[in-house]
C-alpha positions as CSV (number, residue, x, y, z in Angstrom):
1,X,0.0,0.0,0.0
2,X,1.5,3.4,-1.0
3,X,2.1,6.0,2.2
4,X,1.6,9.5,2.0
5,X,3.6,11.7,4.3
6,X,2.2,14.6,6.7
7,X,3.7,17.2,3.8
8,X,2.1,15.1,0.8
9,X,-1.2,15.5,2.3
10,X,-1.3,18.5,3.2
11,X,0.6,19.4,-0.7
12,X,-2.7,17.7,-2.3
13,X,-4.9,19.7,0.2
14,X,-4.0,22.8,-1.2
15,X,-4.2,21.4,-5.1
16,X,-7.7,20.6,-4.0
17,X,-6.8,16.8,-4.7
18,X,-6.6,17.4,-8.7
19,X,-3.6,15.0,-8.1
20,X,-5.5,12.2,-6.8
21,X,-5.8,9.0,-8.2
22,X,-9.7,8.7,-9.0
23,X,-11.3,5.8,-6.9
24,X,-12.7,4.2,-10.1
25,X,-12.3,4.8,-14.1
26,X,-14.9,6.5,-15.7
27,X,-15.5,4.1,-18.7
28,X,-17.4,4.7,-21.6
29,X,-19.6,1.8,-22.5
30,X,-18.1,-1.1,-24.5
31,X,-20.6,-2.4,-27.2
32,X,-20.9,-5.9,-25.7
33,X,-19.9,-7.7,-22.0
34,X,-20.3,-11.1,-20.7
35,X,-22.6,-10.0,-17.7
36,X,-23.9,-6.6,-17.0
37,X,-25.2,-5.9,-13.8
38,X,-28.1,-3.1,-13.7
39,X,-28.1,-1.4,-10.6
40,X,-24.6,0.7,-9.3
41,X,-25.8,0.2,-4.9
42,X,-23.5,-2.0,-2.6
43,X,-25.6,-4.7,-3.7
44,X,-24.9,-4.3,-7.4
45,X,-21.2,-3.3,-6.7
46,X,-20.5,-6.6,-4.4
47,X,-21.9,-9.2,-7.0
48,X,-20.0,-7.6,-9.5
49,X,-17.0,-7.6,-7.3
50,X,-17.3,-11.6,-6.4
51,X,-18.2,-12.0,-10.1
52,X,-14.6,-11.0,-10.6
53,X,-12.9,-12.4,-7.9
54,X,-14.4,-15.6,-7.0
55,X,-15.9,-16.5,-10.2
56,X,-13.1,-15.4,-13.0
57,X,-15.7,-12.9,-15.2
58,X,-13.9,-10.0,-16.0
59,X,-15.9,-8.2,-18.7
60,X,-18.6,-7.0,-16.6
61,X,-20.4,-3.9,-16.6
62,X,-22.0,-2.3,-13.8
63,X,-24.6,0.7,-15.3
64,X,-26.1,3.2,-13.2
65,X,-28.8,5.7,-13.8
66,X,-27.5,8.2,-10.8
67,X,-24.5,8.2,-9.3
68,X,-22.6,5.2,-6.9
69,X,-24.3,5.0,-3.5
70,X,-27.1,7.6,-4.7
71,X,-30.0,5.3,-4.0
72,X,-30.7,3.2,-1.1
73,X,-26.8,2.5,-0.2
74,X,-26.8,6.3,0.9
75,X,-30.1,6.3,2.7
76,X,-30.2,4.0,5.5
77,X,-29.4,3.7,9.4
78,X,-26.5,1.1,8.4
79,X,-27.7,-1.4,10.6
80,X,-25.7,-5.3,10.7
81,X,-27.0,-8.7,12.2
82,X,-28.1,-11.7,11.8
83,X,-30.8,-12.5,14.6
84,X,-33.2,-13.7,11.9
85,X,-36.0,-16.4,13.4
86,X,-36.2,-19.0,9.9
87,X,-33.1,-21.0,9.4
88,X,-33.1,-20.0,5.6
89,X,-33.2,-15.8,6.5
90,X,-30.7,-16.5,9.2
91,X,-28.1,-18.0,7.4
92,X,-28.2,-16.0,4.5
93,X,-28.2,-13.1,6.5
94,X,-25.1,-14.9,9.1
95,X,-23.2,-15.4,6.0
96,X,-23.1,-11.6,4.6
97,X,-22.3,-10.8,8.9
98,X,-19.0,-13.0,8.7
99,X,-18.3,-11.2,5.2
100,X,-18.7,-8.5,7.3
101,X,-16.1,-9.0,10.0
102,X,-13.6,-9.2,7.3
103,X,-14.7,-7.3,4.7
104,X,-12.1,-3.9,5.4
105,X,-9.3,-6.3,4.8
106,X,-10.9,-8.0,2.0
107,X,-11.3,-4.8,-0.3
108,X,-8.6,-2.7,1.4
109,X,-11.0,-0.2,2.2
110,X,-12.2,0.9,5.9
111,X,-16.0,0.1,6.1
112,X,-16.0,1.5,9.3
113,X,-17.8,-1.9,10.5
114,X,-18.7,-1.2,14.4
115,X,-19.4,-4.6,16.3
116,X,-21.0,-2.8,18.9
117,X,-24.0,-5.3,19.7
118,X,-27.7,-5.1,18.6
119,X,-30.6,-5.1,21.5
120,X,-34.1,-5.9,19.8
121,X,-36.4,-4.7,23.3
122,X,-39.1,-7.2,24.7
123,X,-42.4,-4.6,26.4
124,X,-44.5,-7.7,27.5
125,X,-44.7,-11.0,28.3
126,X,-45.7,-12.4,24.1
127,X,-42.4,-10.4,23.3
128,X,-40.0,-12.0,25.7
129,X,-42.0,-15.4,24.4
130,X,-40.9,-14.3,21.2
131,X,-37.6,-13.4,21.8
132,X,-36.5,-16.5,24.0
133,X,-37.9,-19.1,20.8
134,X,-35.8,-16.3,18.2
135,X,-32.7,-16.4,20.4
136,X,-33.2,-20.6,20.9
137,X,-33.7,-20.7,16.8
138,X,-30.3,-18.5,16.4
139,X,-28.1,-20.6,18.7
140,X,-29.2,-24.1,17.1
141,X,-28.1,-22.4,13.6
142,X,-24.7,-22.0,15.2
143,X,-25.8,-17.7,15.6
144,X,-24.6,-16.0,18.8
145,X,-27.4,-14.6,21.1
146,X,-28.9,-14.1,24.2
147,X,-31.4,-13.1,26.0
148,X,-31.0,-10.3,28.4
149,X,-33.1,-8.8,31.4
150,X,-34.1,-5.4,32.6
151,X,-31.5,-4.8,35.1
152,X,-29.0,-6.1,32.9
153,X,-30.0,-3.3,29.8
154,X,-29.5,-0.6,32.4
155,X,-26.3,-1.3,33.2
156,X,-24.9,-1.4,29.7
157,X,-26.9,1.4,28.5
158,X,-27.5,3.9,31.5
159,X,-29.8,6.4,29.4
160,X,-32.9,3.9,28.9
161,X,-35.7,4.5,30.9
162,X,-36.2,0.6,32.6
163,X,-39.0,1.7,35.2
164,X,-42.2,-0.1,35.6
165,X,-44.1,3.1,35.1
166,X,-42.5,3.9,31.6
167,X,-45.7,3.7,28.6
168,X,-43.4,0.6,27.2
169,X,-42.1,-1.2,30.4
170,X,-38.1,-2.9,29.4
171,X,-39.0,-6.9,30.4
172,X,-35.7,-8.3,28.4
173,X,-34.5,-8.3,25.2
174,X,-32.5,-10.6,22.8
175,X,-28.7,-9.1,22.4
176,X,-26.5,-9.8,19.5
177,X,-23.2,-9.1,20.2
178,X,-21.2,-9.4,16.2
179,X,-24.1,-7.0,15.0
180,X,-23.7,-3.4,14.8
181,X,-23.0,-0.6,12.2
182,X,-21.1,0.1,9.4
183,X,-20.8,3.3,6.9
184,X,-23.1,3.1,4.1
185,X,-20.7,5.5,1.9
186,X,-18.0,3.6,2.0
187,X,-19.6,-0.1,1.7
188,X,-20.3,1.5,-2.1
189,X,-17.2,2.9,-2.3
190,X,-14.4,0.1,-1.4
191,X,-16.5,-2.5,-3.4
192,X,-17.3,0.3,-6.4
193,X,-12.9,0.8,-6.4
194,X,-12.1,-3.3,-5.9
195,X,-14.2,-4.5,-8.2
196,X,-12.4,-1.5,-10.9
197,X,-9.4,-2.8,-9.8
198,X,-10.5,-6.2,-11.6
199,X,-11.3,-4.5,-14.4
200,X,-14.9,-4.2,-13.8
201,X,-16.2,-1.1,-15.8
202,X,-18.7,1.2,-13.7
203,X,-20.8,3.4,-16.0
204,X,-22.4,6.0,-13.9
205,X,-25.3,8.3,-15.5
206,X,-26.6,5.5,-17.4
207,X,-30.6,4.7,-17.2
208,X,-31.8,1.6,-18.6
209,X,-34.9,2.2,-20.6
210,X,-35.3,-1.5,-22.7
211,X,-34.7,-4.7,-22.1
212,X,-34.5,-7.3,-25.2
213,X,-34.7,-10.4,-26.0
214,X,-34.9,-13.4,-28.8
215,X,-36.5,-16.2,-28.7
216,X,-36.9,-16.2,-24.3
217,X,-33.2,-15.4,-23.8
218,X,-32.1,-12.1,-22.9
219,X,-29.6,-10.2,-25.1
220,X,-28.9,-7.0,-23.9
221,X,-30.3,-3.7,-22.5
222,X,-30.9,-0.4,-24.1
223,X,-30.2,2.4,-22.0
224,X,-29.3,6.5,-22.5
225,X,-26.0,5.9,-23.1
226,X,-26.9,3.7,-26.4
227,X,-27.9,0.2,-26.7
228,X,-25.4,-2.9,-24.8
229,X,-25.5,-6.4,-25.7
230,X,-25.0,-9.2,-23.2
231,X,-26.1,-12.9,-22.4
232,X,-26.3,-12.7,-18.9
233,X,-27.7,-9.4,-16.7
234,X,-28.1,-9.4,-13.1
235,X,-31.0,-6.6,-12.0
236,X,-30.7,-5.0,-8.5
237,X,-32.2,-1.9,-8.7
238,X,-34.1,-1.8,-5.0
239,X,-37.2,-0.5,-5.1
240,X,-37.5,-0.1,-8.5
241,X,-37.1,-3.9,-9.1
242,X,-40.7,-3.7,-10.5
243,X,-40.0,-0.9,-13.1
244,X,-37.2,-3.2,-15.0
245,X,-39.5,-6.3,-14.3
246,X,-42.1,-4.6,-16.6
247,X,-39.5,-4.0,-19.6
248,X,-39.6,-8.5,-19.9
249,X,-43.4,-8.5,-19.1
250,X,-42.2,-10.1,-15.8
251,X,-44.9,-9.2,-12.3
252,X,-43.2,-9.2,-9.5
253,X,-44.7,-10.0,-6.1
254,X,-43.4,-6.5,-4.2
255,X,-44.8,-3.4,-3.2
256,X,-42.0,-0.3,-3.1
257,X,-42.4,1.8,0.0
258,X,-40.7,4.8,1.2
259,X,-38.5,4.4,4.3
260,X,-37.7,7.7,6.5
261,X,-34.6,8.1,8.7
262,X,-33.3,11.3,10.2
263,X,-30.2,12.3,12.3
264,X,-29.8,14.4,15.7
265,X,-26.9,17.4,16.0
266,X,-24.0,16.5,16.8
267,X,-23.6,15.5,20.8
268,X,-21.0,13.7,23.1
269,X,-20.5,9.7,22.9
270,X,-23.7,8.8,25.0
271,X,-25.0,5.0,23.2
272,X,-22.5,2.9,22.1
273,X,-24.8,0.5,21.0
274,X,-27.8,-0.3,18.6
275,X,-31.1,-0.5,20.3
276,X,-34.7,-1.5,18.5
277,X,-38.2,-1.9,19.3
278,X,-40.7,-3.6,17.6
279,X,-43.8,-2.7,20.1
280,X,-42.2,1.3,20.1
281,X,-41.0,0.4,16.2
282,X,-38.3,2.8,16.5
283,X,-34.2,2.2,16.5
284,X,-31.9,4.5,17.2
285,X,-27.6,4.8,17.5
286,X,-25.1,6.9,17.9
287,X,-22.7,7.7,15.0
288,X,-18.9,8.5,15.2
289,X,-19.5,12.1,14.3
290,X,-21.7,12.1,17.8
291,X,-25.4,12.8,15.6
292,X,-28.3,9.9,16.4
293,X,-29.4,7.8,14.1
294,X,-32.8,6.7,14.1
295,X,-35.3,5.2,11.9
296,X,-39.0,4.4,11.6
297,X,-40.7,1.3,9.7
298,X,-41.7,2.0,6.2
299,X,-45.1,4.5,5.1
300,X,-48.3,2.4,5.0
301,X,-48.7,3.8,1.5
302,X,-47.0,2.7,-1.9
303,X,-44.7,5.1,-4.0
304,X,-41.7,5.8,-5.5
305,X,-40.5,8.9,-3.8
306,X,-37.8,9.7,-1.5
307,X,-39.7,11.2,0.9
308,X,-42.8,10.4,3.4
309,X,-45.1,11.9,5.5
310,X,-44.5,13.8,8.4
311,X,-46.7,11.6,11.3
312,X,-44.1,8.9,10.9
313,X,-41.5,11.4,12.0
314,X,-43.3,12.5,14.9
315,X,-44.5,8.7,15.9
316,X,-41.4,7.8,16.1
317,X,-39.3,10.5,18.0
318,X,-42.4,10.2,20.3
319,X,-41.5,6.8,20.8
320,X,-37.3,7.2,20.9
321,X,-37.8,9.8,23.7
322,X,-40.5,6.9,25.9
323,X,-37.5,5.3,26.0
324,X,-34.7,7.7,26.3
325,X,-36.1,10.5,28.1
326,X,-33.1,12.9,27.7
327,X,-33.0,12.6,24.1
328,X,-36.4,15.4,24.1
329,X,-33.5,17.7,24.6
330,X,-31.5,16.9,21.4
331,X,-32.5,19.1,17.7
332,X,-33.1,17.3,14.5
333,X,-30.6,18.0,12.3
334,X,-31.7,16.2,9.1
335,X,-33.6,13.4,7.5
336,X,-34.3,11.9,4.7
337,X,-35.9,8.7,2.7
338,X,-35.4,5.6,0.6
339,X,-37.6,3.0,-1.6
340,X,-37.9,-0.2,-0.4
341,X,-39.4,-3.1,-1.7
342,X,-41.2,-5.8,0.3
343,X,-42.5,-9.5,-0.4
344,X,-45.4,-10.5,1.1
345,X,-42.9,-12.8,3.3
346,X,-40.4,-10.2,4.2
347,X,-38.0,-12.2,2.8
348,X,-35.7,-11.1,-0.3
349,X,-36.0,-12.3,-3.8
350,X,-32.4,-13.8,-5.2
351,X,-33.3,-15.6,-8.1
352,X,-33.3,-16.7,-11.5
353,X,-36.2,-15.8,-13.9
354,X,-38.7,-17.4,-16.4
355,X,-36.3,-15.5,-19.2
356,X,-33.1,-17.5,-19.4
357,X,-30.2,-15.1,-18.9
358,X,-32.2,-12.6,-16.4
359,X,-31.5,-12.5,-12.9
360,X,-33.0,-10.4,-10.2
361,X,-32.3,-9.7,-6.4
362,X,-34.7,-7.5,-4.7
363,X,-37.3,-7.5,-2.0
364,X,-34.9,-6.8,0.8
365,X,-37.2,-4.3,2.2
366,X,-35.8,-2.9,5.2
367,X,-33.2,-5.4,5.8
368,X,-31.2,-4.5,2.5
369,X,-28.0,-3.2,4.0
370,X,-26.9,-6.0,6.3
371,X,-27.1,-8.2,3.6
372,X,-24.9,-6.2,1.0
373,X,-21.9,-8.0,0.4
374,X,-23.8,-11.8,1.1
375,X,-26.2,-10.5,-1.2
376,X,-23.6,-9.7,-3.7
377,X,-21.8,-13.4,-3.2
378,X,-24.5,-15.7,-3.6
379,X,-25.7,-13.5,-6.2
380,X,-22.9,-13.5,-8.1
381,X,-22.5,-17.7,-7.5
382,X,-26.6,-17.8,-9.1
383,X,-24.9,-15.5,-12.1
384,X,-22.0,-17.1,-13.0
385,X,-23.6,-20.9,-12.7
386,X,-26.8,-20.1,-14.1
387,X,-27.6,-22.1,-10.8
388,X,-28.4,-20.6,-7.0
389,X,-26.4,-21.6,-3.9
390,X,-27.8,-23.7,-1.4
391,X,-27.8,-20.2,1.0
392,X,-30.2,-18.2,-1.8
393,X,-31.9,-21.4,-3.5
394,X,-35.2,-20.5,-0.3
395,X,-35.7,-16.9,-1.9
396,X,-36.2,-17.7,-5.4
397,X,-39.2,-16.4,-7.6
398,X,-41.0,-20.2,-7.5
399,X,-41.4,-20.2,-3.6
400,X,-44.6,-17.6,-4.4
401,X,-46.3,-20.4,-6.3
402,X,-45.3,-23.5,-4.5
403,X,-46.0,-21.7,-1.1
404,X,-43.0,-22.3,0.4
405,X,-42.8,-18.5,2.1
406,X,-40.1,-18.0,4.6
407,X,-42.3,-15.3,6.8
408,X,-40.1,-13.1,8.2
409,X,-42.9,-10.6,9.0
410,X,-42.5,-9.4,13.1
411,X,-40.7,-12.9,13.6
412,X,-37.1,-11.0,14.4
413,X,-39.0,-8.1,16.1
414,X,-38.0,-4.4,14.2
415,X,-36.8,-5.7,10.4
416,X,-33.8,-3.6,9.7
C-alpha cells in the first residue's frame, strides 16, 4: 500500500486533490460484455466484485442511472445482524455478517464496521415469548445470542428509561453481540474501487430504458448511453425492481415503499450501542461524528418517492424519547428517505427468472444493508452458474407459487 507523508497530504490539500488518483475509471460503455449488472448500490457493486474475484468474469459492466451509493446504499441507518428467526433468512443473513467482520481487509478499504452489539427490546410477556424461541432458533443455527433482562439493559446502557411506570415497560430483550453498524458511503465505495481494480467497468449516468430479448433469452439492454449487448444481466435496482420487471413482461410479487430516517446534531458519545423496538418500532444509535441515528418502519402507503409523511417522523421521536427521556432535549438535524421493496414474506427475492439469462435480487425491504456484500456473493455464485447456492436457493421467484414463504414478518421483532 503506498504512504503519503504529513507534507504530501497536506501538498494535495491545497491542489484541492486534482492530483489524486480517481477511486474508479470512468469508462465509456463497450458495445458488448459477458454480464452486466443493472443497478450501481453495494448490492450491485458486491456481486460484481465476487463475479470478478471468485468466479473469473472480467468483462462486466456495472450501469447506473445516478451516481454510486445515490439510492438506497446512501439512505439507510446502516444497521448489521443476523438475529433472523427462519433458518433460511438466518443463514443468509449470518453469511453476509461473517463477510462483514472481514470485509475492510478484504477490499482494502475501511467500512467503518462497528461490532458494537444489537438489542431488539421485549415490552410484554408475548415479546419475551418471542424473543426466548428467536434467540433458541439463532443458537441451534450456530448464531450467537442471548437473552437479556431489565436490570441487565440498564447497566450497559444507563440512558434507557427501565421503570415499571414507563408507557413501554423494558422486560428483556434478545442481544447480538457481532451486530452493529457500518458506513453506508464507504460499503459502495471500497466495493465500487475493488471491483475497478479487476477491471470491472462502472458506467455512472446510465438509465436503462429497454430490455431485449430473442426467442426467451435475454440479449442485452438499451439504455441512455446507447444500446449494450450481453447474455447474462443481473438486476438490482431496490425498489424499482418492478419498473425493470415490466421491460420483460415479468410481475413481481413486491410493493415499493418509502422508508424515512433522520439524524440528531452532533452531541458527546452517549449509546455505544444499537437498540430497536418492535412494540415502540423505532431504532436508534449513535454515529462516530456524535449525531443519532434513528429510523422508523416504512409509510403504510405505496410510492416511489424519496420522501414520506410527516406523522411517521413524529411517531417515532415520540416513541425514541419513551424510551430515552433525555433525548427530548436533542434538535433534529436532518432526514431523509429511501424505496424499499417488500415481499409478502419479508424475505428477499435472489433468483433466476422465467427468461433465461435474467436474474433479479430484490425484495430486501428494510433489511437491504446487512445483507450487501452476502447479497452480492451468492448472487454472483446464481450469475455465474446459471444455478443458485444452497444459501439463496429458499428466496427464489418459484417459492410464491409452490407456497414455500419463509415469513419473516414481526418474527425478528423491528426488520432492519
Amino acid at each position: 500500500m503506498k504512504k503519503y507523508s504529513g507534507f504530501s497530504l497536506f501538498r494535495n490539500a491545497l491542489s484541492h486533490n486534482l492530483n489524486w488518483k480517481q477511486a474508479w475509471r470512468k469508462p465509456e460503455p463497450k458495445k458488448h460484455y459477458d454480464v452486466i449488472i443493472v443497478g450501481g448500490g453495494g448490492h450491485g457493486l458486491a456481486t460484481a466484485y465476487y463475479l470478478a474475484k471468485v468466479h473469473k468474469i472480467k468483462n462486466i459492466a456495472v450501469v447506473e442511472k445516478g451516481w454510486i451509493g445515490g439510492g438506497n446504499t446512501g439512505r439507510n441507518t446502516t444497521i448489521v445482524r443476523s438475529n433472523y428467526l427462519w433458518t433460511e433468512a438466518s443463514l443468509f443473513y449470518e453469511k453476509s455478517l461473517k463477510l462483514w467482520e472481514g470485509l475492510s481487509q478484504d477490499l482494502n478499504y475501511n467500512v467503518m464496521f462497528s461490532q458494537r452489539g444489537v438489542y431488539n427490546l421485549g415490552h410484554n410477556l408475548q415479546d419475551m415469548r418471542d424473543i426466548e424461541r428467536r434467540v433458541s432458533a439463532n443458537r441451534l443455527n450456530g448464531i450467537d445470542a442471548e437473552v437479556v433482562n431489565a436490570t441487565q439493559i440498564k447497566a450497559e446502557i444507563p440512558l434507557i428509561d427501565t421503570s415499571p411506570d414507563a408507557r413501554y415497560p423494558i422486560l428483556g430483550a434478545s442481544l447480538q453481540r457481532r451486530g452493529g453498524v457500518a458506513r453506508h458511503d464507504a460499503i459502495a465505495w471500497g466495493f465500487a474501487r475493488a471491483a475497478d481494480a479487476l477491471g470491472v467497468d462502472i458506467i455512472e449516468q446510465c438509465e436503462v430504458t429497454g430490455i431485449h430479448r430473442e426467442k426467451g433469452r435475454v440479449t442485452g439492454i438499451d439504455t441512455t448511453r446507447g444500446k449494450i449487448n450481453a447474455p447474462k444481466i443481473g438486476v438490482v435496482v431496490a425498489g424499482n425492481a418492478s419498473v425493470l420487471a415490466k421491460m420483460v413482461d415479468l410481475r413481481l410479487p413486491i410493493e415499493s415503499h418509502p422508508l424515512q430516517a433522520f439524524v440528531s446534531e452532533p452531541m458527546k458519545p452517549v449509546l455505544d450501542t444499537v437498540v430497536m423496538s418492535g412494540a415502540v418500532h423505532g431504532y436508534v444509535s449513535q454515529s462516530d461524528k456524535g449525531e443519532l441515528v434513528i429510523g422508523a418502519g416504512v409509510d403504510s402507503y405505496v410510492g416511489y418517492g424519496q420522501r414520506g409523511s410527516f406523522q411517521t417522523i413524529e411517531h417515532t421521536l415520540e416513541a425514541i424519547v419513551q424510551l430515552f427521556p433525555m433525548f427530548s432535549r436533542v434538535r433534529l438535524l436532518r432526514m431523509w428517505g429511501g424505496i424499499v421493496d417488500v415481499c409478502p414474506d419479508a424475505c428477499p427475492i435472489v433468483s433466476k427468472t422465467p427468461v433465461d439469462g435474467l436474474y433479479f435480487n430484490c425484495g430486501w425491504g428494510t433489511g437491504g444493508f446487512k445483507a450487501t456484500p452476502g447479497s452480492g456473493w451468492a448472487f454472483a455464485h446464481t450469475i455465474a452458474n446459471d444455478h443458485p447456492h444452497e444459501l439463496n436457493a429458499p428466496f427464489s421467484l418459484e417459492r410464491f407459487t409452490t407456497g414455500a414463504l419463509i415469513d419473516e414478518h414481526g418474527a425478528a421483532a423491528v426488520a432492519h
